[in-house]
C-alpha positions in Angstrom: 64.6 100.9 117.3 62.1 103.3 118.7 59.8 102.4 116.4 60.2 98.4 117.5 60.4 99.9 121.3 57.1 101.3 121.2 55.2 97.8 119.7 56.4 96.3 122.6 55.2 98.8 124.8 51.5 98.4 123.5 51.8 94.5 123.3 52.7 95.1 127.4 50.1 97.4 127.8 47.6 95.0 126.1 48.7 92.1 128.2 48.8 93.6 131.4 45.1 95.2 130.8 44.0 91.2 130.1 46.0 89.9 133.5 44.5 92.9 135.3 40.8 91.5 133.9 41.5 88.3 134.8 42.0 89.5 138.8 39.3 91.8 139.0 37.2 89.0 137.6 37.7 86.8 140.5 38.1 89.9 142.8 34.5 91.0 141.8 33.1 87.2 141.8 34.6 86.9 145.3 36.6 83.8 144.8 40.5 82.6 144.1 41.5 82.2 140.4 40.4 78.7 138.9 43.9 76.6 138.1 43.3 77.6 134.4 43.0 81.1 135.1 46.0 80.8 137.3 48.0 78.7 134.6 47.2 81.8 132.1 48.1 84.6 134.9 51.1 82.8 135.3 52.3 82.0 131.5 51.0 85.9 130.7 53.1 87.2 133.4 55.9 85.7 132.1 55.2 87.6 128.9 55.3 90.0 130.2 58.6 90.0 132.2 60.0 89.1 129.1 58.6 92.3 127.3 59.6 93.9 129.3 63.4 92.9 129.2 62.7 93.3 125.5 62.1 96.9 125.9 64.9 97.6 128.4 66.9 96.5 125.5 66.0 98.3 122.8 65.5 101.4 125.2 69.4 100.9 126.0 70.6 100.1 122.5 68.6 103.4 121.6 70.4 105.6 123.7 73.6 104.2 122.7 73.1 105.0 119.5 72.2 108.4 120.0 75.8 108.8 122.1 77.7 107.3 119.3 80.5 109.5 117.6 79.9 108.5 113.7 82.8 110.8 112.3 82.3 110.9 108.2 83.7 113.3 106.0 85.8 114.7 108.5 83.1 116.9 109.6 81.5 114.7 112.5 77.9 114.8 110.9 76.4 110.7 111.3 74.9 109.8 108.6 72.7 106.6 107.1 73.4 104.5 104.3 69.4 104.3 103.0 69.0 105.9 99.9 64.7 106.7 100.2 63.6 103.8 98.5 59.6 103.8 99.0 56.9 101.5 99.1 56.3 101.3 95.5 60.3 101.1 95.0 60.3 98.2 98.2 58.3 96.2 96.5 60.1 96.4 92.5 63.1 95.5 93.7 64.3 91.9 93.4 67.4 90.6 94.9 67.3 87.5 92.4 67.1 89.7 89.0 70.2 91.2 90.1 71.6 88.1 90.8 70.8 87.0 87.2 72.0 90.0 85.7 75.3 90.1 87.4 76.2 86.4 86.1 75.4 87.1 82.8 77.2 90.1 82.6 80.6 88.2 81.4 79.2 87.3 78.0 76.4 90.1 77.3 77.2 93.9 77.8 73.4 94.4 78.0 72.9 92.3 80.7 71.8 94.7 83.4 69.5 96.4 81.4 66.8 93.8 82.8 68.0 95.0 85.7 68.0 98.7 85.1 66.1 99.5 88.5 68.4 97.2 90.9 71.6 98.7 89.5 70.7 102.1 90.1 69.8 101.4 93.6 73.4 99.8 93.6 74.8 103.3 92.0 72.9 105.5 94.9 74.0 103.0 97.4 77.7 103.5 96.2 77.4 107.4 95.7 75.6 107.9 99.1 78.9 105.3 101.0 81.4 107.1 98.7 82.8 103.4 97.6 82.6 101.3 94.8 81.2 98.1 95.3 82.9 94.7 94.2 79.8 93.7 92.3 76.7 95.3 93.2 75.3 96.6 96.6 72.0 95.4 98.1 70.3 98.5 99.2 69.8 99.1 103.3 66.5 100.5 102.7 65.5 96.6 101.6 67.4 94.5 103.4 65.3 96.1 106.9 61.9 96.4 105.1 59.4 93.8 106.1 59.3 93.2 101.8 63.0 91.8 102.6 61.1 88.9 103.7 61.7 84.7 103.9 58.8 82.1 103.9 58.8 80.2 106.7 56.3 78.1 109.2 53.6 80.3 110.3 54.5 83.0 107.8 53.0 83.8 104.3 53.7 86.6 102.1 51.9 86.8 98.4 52.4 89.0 95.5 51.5 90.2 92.5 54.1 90.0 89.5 53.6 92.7 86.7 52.4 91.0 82.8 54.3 92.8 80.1 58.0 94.0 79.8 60.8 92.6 81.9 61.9 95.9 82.8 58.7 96.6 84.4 58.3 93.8 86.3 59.0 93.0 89.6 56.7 93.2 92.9 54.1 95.3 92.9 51.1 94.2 94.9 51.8 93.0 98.3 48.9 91.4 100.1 50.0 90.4 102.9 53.4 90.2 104.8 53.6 88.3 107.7 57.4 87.7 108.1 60.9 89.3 109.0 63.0 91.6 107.4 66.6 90.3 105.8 68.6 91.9 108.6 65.7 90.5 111.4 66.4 87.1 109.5 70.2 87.8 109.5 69.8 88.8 113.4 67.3 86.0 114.5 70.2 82.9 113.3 72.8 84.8 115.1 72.9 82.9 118.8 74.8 86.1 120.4 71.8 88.8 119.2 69.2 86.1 120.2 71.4 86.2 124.2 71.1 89.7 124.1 73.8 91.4 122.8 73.1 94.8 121.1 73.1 95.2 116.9 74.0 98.4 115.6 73.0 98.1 111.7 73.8 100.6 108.9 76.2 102.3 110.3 79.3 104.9 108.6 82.5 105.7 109.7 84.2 104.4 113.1 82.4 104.4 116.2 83.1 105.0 119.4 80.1 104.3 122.3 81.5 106.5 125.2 82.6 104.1 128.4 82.9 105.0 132.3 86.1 103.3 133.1 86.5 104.2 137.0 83.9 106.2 139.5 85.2 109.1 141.6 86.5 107.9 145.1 84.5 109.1 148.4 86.9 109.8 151.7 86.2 110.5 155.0 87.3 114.0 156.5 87.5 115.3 160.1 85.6 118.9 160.8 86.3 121.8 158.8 88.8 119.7 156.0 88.2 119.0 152.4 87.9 115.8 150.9 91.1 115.0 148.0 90.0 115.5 144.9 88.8 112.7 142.8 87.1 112.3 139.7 85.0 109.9 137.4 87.4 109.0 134.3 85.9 108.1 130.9 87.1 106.1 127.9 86.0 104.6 124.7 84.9 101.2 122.9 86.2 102.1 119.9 84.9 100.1 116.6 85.9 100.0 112.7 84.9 98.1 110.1 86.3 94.4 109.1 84.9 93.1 105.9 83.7 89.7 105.7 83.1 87.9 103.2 81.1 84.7 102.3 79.6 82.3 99.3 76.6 80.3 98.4 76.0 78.4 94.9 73.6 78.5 92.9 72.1 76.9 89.7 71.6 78.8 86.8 68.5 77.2 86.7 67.4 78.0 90.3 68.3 82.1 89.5 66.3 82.2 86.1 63.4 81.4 88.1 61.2 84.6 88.9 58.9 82.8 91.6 58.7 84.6 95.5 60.0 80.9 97.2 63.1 81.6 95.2 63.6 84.8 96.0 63.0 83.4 99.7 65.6 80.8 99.3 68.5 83.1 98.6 67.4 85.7 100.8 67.7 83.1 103.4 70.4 81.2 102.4 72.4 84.6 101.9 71.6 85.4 105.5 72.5 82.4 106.8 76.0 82.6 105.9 76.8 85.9 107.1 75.2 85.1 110.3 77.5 82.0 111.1 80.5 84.3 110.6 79.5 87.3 112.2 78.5 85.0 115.1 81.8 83.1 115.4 83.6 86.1 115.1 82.2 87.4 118.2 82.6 84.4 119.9 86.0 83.5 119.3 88.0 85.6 116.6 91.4 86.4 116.9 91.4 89.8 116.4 94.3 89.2 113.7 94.6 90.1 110.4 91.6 92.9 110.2 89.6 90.5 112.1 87.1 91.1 115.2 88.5 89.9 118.6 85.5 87.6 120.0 84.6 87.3 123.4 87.1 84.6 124.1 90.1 86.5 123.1 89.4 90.0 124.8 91.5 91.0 127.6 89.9 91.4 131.1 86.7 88.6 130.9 86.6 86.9 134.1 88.7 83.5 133.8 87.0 79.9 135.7 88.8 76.6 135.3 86.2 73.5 134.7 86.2 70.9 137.7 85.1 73.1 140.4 88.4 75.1 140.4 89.7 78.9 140.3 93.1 78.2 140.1 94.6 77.8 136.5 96.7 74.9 137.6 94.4 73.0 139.6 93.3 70.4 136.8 95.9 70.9 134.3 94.2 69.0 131.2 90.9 70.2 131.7 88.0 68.8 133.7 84.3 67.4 133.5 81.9 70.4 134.1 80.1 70.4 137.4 77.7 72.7 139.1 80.5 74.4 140.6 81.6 75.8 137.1 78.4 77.5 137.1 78.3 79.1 139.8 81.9 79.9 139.4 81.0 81.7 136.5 77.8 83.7 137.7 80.2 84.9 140.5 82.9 86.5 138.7 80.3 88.3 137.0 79.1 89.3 139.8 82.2 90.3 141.3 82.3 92.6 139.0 79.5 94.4 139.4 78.0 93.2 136.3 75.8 90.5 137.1 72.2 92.7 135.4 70.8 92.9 132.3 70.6 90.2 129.5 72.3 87.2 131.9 73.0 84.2 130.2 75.1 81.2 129.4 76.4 80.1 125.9 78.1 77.7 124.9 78.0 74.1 122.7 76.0 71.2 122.4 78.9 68.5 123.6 78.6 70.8 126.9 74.8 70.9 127.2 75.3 67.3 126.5 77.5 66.7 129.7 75.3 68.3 131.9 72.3 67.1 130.9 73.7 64.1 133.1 75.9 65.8 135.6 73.7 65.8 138.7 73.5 68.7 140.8 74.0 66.7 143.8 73.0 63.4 145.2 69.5 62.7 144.9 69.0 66.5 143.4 68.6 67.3 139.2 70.7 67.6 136.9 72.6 70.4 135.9 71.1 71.2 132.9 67.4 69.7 133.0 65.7 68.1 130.4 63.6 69.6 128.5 64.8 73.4 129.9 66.6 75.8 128.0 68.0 77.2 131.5 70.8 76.4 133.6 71.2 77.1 137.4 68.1 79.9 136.7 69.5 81.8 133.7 68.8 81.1 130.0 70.9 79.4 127.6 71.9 79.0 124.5 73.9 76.5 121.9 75.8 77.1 119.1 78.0 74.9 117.3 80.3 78.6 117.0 81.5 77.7 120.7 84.5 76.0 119.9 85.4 72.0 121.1 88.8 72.0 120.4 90.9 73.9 122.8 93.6 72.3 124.2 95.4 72.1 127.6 98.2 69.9 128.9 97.8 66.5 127.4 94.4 66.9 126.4 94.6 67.4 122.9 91.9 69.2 120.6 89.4 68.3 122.8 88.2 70.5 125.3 85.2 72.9 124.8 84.3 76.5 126.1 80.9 78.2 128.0 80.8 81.7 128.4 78.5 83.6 130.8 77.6 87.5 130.9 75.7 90.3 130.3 75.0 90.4 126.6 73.8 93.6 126.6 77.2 94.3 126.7 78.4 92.8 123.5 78.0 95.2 120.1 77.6 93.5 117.3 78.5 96.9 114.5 77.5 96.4 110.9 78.7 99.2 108.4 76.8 100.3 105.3 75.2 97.6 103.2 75.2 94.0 101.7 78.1 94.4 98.6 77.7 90.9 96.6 80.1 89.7 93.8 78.7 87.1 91.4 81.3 84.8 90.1 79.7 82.5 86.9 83.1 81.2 86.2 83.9 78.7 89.2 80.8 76.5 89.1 80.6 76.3 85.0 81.6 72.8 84.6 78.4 72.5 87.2 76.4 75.1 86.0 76.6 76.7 88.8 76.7 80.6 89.8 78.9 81.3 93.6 77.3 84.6 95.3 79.9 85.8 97.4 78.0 88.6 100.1 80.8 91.1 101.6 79.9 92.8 104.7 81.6 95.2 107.0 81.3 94.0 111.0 83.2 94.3 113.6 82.6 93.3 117.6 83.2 94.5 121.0 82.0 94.5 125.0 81.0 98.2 126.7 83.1 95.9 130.0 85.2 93.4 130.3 84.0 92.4 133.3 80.5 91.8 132.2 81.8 88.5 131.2 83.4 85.5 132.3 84.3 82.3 130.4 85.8 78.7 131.3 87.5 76.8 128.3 88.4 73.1 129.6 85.3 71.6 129.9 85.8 67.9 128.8 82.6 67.1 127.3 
């Protein structure tokens, strides 16, 4: 994070050097700034706002880390799931050769012996967590290196694969990278991180991010008396691991292949799965059963009723959105004191929908303007995770949720690394291999308050 921190402080620095340039050019030319200089002051300072939010970010999630309590061995010492891969061993490793190995496995004892390298890493990886995986573990030192990469639009990546023995190929000259890592990936399709909230990766043992929960109290005192005694008091957002656990299939065909787009594919598609669960699970998880509680089950979130009202029995089976909602919303954050930071809405697309043609007023926009990825001033976000079927009176399964807060607020906690299980058996008739990822995550909010939600929109 300090690392990604200071990147963004250059790229500011750059970009507020060029804006200064572009004043002192008209300054020293004695004339206002032309309406495309103005058009690119304007679009660069909005950069560089945005930076700048960027870095308070990671500068917060920085010093949370380095308050967290990481307990392991019973000795307190916090430690990190990497194992030291390097460059050289970045760029051997292959996700899909392991993959390969682990399906054929079943029927030839010598399976992972083209695989030799990626089950070792899987061995240091289990060694270094002190657990045994349920099929093989995916090294953290990979999954965050830029080699951990996906093709996509306006990204290229090109390698070199080894001529000779099996066991001595993989990656070994990268050209050029121009593309995210696996967790970066696994972050980016995740709607809550992309809000704001804070990602704590590789992590071991419980956490627990220290919490103010009440400020001291200040009194008034004649001459010559004390003031009663009074006194900050402190708590903690405690956090423990919940595995998760989700599949992809595969052909045989498709994981025989050795070619970079493939090993793309199941990067991505791997990625893509755990990132719709993790992100529903801190949206609306019930908290049962080992599971996360998401936002829309925690206790204390400020509560708004759609329809323009505050009291719960006001519209009892729900109501169309209006602007009132949202400003109903906004304020019980900010009755709370928490209306700073990453402030935003999220919720779904039947909602966005709705308000897309709910005007503001008479003769005034709509809500939610076309085009805009804003409402009332604030940015936000759609995710099919918000759900559409909470019910109310005689509503039915019909009514859908927005939630509004500071998502700096919300930690998303990952423990240790990827732990995949490759079952050859399920798909045979198909020919088809399931990959099932396991992953420990669990979320939570530093305040309650810093949220608020309505669920009984009719959209």
């Amino acid at each position: 994070m300090k690392t990604k921190e200071r990147e963004l402080r250059q790229q500011r620095a750059a970009m507020v050097k060029e804006a200064g340039d572009l004043l002192n050019l008209a300054e020293t030319e004695k004339r206002d700034l032309k309406n495309e200089e103005r058009a690119k002051y304007d679009e660069m300072k909005a950069k560089i706002d945005g930076l700048a939010a960027d870095i308070g970010r990671f500068a917060d999630a920085q010093r949370m880390v380095d308050d967290l309590t990481v307990p392991v061995g019973g000795n307190g010492v916090r430690q990190d799931p990497s194992i030291g891969m390097d460059e050289r061993d970045l760029r051997k490793y292959s996700l899909v050769r392991a993959i390969r190995a682990a399906s054929n496995a079943h029927k030839d004892p010598n399976a992972w012996r083209e695989a030799a390298f990626e089950m070792e890493c899987s061995q240091a990886v289990a060694d270094k967590l002190e657990s045994k995986p349920k099929g093989f573990y995916v090294p953290y030192d990979w999954q965050r290196s830029s080699l951990a990469s996906q093709r996509s639009m306006g990204e290229s990546e090109q390698r070199a694969l080894v001529a000779g023995t099996t066991t001595a190929g993989g990656y070994t000259i990268q050209t050029d990278v121009l593309a995210q890592s696996f967790i970066e990936l696994l972050r980016n399709r995740m709607v809550l991180q992309r809000a704001g909230a804070l990602y704590l990766g590789g992590l071991v043992g419980n956490v627990a991010i220290p919490a103010q929960s009440a400020a001291a109290t200040a009194y008034w005192v004649a001459e010559n008396a004390a003031p009663t005694v009074s006194q900050q008091t402190f708590g903690q957002v405690l956090m423990s691991p919940k595995t998760i656990g989700a599949y992809t299939d595969l052909s045989r065909r498709l994981i025989n292949q050795s070619s970079i787009d493939v090993e793309a594919f199941v990067r991505r598609d791997l990625a893509t799965i755990l990132a719709i669960g993790i992100d529903y699970a801190g949206i609306n998880d019930t908290g049962a059963a080992n599971h996360p509680t998401g936002l829309l089950n925690i206790s204390g979130i400020g509560a708004v009723y759609a329809g323009g009202a505050t009291v719960i029995g006001t519209n009892p089976n729900g109501a169309a959105p209006l602007l009132a909602d949202v400003v109903n919303l906004e304020s019980a954050v900010a009755i709370a004191n928490a209306d700073l930071g990453a402030l935003a809405y999220v919720t779904n697309p039947k909602v966005r929908g709705k308000l897309k043609v709910t005007q503001k007023g008479t003769n005034l926009p709509m809500v939610w303007e076309a085009g805009s990825n804003e409402v009332n001033g604030y940015n936000a976000f759609i995710t099919n995770q918000v759900p559409a079927t909470f019910v109310k009176g005689a509503s039915g399964a019909t009514l859908s949720a927005t939630i509004f807060g500071n998502w700096q607020d919300a930690v998303i906690a990952m423990w240790g690394t990827i732990d995949l299980m490759v079952d050859p058996y399920t798909g045979s008739n198909a020919g088809t291999v399931r990959v099932v990822a396991l992953q420990d995550v669990d979320f939570n909010v530093r305040h309650a308050g810093s949220f608020a939600a309505c669920v009984d929109m009719i959209a």
